[in-house]
C-alpha positions as MATLAB code, in Angstrom:
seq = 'XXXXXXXXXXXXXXXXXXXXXXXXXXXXXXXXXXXXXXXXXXXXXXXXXXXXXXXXXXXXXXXXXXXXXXXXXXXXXXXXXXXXXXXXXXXXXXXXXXXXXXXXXXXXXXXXXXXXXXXXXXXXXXXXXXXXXXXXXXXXXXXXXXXXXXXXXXXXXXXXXXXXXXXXXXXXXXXXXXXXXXXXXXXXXXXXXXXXXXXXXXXXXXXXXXXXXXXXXXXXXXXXXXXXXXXXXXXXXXXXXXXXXXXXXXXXXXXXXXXXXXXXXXXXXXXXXXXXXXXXXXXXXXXXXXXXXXXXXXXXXXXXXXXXXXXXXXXXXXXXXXXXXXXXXXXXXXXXXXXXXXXXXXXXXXXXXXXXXXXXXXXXXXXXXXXXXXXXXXXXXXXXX';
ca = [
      26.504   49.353   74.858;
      26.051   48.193   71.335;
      24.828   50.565   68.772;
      21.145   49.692   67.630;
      20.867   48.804   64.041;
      18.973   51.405   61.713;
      15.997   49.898   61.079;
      15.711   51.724   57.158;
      18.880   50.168   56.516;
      17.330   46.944   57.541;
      14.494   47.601   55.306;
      16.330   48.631   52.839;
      18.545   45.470   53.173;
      15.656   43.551   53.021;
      14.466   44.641   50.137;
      17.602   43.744   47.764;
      17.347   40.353   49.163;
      13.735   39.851   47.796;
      14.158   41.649   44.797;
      17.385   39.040   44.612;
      15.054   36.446   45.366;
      12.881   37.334   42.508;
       9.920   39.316   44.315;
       9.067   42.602   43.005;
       9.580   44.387   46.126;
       9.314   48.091   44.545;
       9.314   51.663   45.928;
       5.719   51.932   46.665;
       5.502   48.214   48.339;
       8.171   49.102   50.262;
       6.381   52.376   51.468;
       3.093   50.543   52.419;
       5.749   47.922   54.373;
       7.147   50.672   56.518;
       3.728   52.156   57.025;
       2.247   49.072   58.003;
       4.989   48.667   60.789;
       3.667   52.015   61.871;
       0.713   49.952   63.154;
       2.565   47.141   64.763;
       5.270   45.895   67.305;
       8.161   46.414   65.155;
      10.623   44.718   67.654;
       8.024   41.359   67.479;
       9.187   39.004   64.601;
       5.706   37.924   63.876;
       4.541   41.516   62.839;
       7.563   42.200   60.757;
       6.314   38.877   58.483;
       3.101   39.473   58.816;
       3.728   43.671   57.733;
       6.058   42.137   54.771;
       4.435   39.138   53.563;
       0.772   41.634   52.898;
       2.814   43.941   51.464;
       5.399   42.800   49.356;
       4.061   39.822   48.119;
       1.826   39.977   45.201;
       1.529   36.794   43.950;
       1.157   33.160   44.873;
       4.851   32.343   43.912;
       6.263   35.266   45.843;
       5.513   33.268   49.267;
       8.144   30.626   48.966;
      10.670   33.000   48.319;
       9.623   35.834   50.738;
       9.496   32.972   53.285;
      13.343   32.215   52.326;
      14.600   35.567   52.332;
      12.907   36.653   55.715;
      14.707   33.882   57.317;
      17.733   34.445   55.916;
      18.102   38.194   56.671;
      16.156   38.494   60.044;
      15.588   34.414   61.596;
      13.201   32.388   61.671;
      12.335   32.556   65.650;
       8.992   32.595   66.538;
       7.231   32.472   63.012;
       5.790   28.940   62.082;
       6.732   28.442   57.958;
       3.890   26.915   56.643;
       0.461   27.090   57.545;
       0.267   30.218   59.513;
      -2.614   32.245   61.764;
      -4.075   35.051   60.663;
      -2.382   38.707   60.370;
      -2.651   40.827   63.350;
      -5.868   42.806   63.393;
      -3.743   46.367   63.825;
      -2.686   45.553   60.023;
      -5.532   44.923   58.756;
      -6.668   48.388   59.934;
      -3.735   50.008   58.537;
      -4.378   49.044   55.306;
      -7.876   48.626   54.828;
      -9.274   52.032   56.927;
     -11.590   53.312   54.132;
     -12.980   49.528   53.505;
     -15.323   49.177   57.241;
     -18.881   50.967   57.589;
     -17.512   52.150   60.528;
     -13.718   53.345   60.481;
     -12.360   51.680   63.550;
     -15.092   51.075   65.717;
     -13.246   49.385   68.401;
      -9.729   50.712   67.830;
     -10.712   54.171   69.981;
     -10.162   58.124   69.685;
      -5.759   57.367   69.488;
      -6.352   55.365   66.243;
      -8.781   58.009   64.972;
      -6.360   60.524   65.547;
      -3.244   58.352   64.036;
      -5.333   57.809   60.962;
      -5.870   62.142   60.753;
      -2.256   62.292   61.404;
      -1.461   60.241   58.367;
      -3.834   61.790   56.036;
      -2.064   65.353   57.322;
       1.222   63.910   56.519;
       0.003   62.911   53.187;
      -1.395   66.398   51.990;
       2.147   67.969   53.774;
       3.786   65.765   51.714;
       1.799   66.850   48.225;
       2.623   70.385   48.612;
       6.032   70.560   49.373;
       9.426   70.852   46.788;
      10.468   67.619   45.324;
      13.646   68.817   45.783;
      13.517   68.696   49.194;
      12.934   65.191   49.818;
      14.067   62.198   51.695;
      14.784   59.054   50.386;
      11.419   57.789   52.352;
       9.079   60.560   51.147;
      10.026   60.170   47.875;
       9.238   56.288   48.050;
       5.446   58.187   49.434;
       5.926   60.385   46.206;
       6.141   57.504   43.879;
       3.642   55.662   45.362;
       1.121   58.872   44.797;
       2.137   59.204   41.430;
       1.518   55.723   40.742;
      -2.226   56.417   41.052;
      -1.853   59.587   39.017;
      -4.340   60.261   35.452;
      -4.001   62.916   32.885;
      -6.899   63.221   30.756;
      -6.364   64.570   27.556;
      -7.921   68.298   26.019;
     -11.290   66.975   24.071;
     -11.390   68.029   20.596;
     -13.945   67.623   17.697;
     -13.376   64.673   15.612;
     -14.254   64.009   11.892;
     -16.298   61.191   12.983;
     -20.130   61.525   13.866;
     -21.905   59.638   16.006;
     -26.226   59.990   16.701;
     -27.482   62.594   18.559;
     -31.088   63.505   19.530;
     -30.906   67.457   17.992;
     -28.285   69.058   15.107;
     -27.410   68.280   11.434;
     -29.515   65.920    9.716;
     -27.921   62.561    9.207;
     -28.870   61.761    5.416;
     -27.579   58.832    5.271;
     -29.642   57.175    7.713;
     -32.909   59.116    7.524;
     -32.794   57.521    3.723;
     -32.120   54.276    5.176;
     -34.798   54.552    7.683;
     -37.087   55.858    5.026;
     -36.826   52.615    3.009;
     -36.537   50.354    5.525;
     -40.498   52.090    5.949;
     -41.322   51.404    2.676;
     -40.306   54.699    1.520;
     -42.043   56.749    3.903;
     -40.323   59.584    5.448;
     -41.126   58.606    9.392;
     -38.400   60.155   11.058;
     -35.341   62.532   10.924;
     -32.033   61.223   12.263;
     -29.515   63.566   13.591;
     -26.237   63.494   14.467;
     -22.831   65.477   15.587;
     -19.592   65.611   15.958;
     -17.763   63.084   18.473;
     -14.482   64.253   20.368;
     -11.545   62.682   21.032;
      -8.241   63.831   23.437;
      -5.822   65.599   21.789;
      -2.415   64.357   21.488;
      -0.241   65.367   24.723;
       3.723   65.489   24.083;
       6.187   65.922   27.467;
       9.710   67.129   26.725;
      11.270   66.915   30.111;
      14.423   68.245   31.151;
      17.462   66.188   32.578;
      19.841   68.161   33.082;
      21.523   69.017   36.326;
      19.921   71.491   37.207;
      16.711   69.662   36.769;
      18.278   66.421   38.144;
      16.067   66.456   41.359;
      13.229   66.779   39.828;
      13.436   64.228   36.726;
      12.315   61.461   38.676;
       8.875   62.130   39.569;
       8.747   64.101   36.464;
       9.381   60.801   34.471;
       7.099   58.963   36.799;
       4.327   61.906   36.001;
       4.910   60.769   32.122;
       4.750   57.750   32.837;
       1.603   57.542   34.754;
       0.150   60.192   31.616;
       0.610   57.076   29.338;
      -2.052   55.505   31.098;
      -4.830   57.826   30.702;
      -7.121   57.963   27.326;
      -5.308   60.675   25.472;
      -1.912   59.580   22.917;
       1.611   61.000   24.970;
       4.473   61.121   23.590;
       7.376   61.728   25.870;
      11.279   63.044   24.929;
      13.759   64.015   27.404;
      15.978   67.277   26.776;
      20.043   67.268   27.520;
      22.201   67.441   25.648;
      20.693   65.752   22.953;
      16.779   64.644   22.192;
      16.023   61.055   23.268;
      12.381   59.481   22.375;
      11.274   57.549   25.712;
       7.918   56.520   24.648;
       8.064   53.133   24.395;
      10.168   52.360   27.250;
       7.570   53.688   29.270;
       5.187   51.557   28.055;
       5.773   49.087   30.554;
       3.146   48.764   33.386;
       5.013   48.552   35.983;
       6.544   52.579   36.933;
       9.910   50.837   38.348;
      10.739   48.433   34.782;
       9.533   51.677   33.003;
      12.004   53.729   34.456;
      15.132   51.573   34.822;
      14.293   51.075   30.870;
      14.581   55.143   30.299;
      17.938   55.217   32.395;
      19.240   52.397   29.794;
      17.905   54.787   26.807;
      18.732   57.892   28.049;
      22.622   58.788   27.707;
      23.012   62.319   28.620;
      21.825   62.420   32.681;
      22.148   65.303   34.710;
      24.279   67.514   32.107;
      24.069   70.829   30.378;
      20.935   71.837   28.697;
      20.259   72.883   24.754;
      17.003   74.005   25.137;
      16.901   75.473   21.789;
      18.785   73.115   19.651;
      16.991   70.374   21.155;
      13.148   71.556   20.547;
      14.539   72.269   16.712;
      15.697   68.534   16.698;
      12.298   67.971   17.902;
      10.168   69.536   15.235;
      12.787   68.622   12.561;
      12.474   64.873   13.194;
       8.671   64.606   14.903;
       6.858   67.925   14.887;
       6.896   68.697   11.017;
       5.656   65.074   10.766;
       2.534   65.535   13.150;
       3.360   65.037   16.889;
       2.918   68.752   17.605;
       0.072   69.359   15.050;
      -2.499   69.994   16.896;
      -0.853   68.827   20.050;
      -0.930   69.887   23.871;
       3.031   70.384   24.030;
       4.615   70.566   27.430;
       8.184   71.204   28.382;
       9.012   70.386   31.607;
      12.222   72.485   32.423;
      13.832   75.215   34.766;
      14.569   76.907   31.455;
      18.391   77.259   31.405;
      19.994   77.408   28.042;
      23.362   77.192   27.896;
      23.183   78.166   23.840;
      21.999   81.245   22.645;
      18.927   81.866   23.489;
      17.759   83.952   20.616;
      17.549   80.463   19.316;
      15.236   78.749   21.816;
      12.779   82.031   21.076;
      12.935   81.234   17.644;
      11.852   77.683   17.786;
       9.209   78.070   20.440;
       7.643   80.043   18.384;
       7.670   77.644   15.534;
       6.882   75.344   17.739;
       3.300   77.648   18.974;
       2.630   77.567   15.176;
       2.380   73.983   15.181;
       1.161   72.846   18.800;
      -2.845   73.560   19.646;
      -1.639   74.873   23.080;
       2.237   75.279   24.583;
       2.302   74.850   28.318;
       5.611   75.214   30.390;
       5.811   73.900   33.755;
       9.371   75.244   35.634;
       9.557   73.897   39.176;
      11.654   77.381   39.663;
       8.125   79.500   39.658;
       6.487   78.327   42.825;
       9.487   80.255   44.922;
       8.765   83.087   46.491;
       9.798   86.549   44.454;
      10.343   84.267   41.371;
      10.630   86.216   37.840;
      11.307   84.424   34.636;
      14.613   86.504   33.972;
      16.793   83.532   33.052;
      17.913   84.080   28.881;
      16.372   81.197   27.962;
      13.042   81.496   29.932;
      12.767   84.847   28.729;
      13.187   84.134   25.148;
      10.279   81.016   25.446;
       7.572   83.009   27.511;
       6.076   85.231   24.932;
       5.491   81.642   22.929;
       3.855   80.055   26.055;
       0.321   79.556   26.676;
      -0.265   78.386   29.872;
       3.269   78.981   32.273;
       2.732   77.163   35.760;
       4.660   75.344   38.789;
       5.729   71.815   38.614;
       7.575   71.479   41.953;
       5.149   69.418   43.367;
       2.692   66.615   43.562;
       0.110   69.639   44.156;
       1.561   71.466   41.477;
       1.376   68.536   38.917;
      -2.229   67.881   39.278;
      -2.563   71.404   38.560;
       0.063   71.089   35.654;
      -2.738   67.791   34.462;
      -5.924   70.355   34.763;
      -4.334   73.052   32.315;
      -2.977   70.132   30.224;
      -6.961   68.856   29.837;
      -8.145   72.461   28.996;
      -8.410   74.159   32.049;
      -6.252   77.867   31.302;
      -4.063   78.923   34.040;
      -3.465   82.372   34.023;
      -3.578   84.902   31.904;
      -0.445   86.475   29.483;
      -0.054   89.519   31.914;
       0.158   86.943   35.023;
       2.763   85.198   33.142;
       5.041   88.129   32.561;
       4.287   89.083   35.992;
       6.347   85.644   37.331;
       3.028   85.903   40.293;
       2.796   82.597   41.108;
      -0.676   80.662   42.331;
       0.575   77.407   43.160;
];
């Protein structure tokens, strides 16, 4: 009996042949594809298009070619090129839930409970390690982050802007006044405005950090979005800017861009030599002034560590606030008694979890001003998320 084909292989397959082809058939359109076949007849050729050509296809010009490349890697039977019928009604309700007055009024208690099943999937999926996932929930993973914000810590700006109470606005009372004629008709007021405070991400690549720095450069690059100025370096070996080559909109161009940049993957880590380089080159000239600084690292130093504690605490001088987010802390009887972690902590303001989606939208609240825990829970190692 012949063995059946795998059908993520197929997928997978698939998928280089479009992105061949020249349609941007990314992580998170693939994820929606295999979701949507949740929903339909996967062994009927007509859902397969129809699950592909909503999902992968996001512009006019992508038709012709997904057209192409279905034929080409699974046939042509039974789907008319062309003009073609409308997509089964099971996709449309796999995508779209949320968008109907009345979520699935016809499609009965099973689809009710398929739609629970995938929202309990979803928030399984949040809270566990990132360092425990499959090739397919990480595709989920990137497609959560890709909706991901991180507003910045407000702070007081030099500029003023009207307000109805506080400090007389001279300048503008007088105008008032002689715009009157002279007469003094009304007192303006105004106060300070607020802006975000710069946010810098130093993440670490090393191996030991090497499942993680994926979703933790997708997290930076999803931060680059949001109102507040990030800067982001990565920490190896050596200290690599990555700013602008996550610039790009799109989370897969941005990241094949860093992998270009970034020479040192997945080796030994210089914690301490590298945050110098840091405020040698950028800090001293105003990235950390002021600054929400966050190192994203298991905190392994391979150097001396006496080091490391000497710069972080140049580095606390400098920053507004020092967070550090170790995926390590969320484990069970965790205490920060590597060298290097030790030598940071007493510089640290806010030390939390980043091992998870969970635990990076908790990582994004301290970042916008809401403290974790105190100094005493840090030493502690307890761990809340």
């Amino acid at each position: 009996m012949p063995k059946q084909p795998d059908p993520l292989l197929a997928i997978a397959g698939f998928a280089r042949v479009l992105r061949a082809a020249g349609v941007a058939a990314d992580a998170g359109r693939i994820a929606a594809f295999t979701a949507a076949l949740d929903w339909l007849d996967a062994s009927r050729s007509a859902d397969v298009y129809w699950a592909g050509r909503v999902t992968l296809c996001a512009d006019p010009d992508d038709l012709p070619r997904y057209d192409a490349a279905f034929a080409a890697v699974f046939g042509g039977e039974g789907i008319a090129m062309g003009p073609l019928r409308e997509p089964p009604e099971a996709l449309t309700v796999a995508l779209a839930p949320a968008a109907a007055a009345d979520p699935l009024p016809a499609a009965g208690d099973g689809s009710r409970q398929r739609l629970r099943a995938a929202a309990s999937t979803t928030e399984a999926l949040r809270k566990r390690d990132i360092a425990g996932l499959s090739a397919t929930e990480r595709a989920e993973l990137a497609r959560l982050l890709a909706t991901f914000t991180l507003p910045g810590e407000l702070r007081p700006s030099r500029r003023r802007r009207p307000a109805v109470r506080g400090p007389v606005d001279r300048r503008r009372t007088i105008r008032s006044a002689l715009e009157a004629g002279g007469e003094l008709a009304k007192l303006h007021h105004h106060r300070p405005s607020r802006r975000p405070r710069r946010i810098v991400l130093l993440i670490d690549i090393s191996g030991s950090m090497a499942p993680y720095a994926d979703a933790l450069l997708r997290f930076a690059h999803a931060a680059r979005r949001g109102s507040a100025p990030v800067e982001v370096f990565t920490l190896g070996t050596r200290l690599t800017r990555v700013t602008r080559e996550l610039s790009h909109r799109d989370p897969e161009v941005a990241l094949r861009a860093v992998a270009a940049a970034v020479p040192d993957w997945s080796g030994g880590t210089r914690l301490g030599v590298l945050v110098r380089a840091f405020l040698d080159v950028w800090g001293q000239r105003g990235l950390a002034r002021g600054a929400v600084v966050v190192l994203l690292s298991d905190g392994w130093e391979r150097d001396d560590p006496a080091l490391l504690g000497v710069q972080m605490a140049r580095l606390s001088r400098l920053a507004h606030r020092v967070v550090w987010a170790n995926p390590l802390r969320a484990r069970p009887g965790y205490q920060p008694l590597a060298a290097g972690m030790a030598a940071a902590l007493p510089h640290v303001d806010d030390f939390v979890a980043g091992h998870s989606a969970d635990a990076l939208v908790a990582l994004a609240q301290v970042v916008a001003g809401r403290r974790a825990q105190s100094a005493a829970g840090r030493q502690l190692g307890d761990v809340h998320a």
